[in-house]
C-alpha positions as CSV (number, residue, x, y, z in Angstrom):
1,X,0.0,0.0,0.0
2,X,1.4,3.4,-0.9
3,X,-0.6,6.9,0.2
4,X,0.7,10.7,0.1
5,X,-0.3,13.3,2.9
6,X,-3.9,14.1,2.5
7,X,-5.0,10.8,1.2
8,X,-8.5,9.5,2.2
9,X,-8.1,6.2,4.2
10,X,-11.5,3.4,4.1
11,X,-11.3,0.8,6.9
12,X,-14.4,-1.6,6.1
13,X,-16.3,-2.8,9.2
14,X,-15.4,-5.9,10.2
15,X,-19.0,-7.7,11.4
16,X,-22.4,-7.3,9.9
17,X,-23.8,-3.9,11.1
18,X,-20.3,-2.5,11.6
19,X,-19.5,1.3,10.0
20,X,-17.1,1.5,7.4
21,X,-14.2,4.1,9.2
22,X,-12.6,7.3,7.1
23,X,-9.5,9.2,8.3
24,X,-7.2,11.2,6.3
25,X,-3.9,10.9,6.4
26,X,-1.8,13.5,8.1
27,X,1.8,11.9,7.9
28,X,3.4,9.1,6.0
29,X,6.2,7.5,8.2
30,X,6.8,4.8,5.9
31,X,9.8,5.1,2.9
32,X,8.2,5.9,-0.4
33,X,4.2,6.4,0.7
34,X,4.4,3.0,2.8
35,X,3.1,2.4,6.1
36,X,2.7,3.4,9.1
37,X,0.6,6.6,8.5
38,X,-0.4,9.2,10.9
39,X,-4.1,9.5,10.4
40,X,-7.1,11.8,11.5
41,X,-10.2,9.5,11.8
42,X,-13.6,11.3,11.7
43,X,-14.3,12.2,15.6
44,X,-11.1,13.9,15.3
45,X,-9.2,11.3,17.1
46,X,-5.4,10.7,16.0
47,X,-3.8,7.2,15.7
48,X,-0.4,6.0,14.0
49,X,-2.5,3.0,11.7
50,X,-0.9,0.1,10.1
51,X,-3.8,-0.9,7.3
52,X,-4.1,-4.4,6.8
53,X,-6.4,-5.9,3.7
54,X,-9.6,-4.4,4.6
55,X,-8.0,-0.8,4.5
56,X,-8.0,1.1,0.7
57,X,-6.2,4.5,0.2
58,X,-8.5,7.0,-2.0
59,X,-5.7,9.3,-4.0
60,X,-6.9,13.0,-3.5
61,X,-5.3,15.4,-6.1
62,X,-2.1,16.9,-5.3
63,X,-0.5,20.2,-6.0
64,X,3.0,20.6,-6.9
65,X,5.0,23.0,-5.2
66,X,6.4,25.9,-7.5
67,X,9.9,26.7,-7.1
């Protein structure tokens, strides 16, 4: 899995009945967009997250820096 700062993270609920979780990603501590990510979840609560296969990344546009 490979995300960028300000990427959407999914977590799908785990039972029947469970919510699906969101959180953006604040900081990517991994080399080259791997995990662990620094991530904001929804009730504003933060948490260093290590996704496993029920977590997908949703790329948000980026903006180049200009020199």
């Amino acid at each position: 899995m490979r995300a960028h700062t300000g990427d959407a993270l999914l977590v799908r609920g785990h039972h029947v009945g469970d919510h699906d979780r969101q959180a953006v990603i604040i900081e990517v501590h991994g080399t080259d967009g791997a995990p662990p990510y620094l991530v904001r979840w929804e009730d504003g609560h933060e948490s260093v997250f290590f996704p496993s296969s029920d977590a997908f990344v949703e790329r948000m546009p980026h903006h180049e820096k200009a020199d």
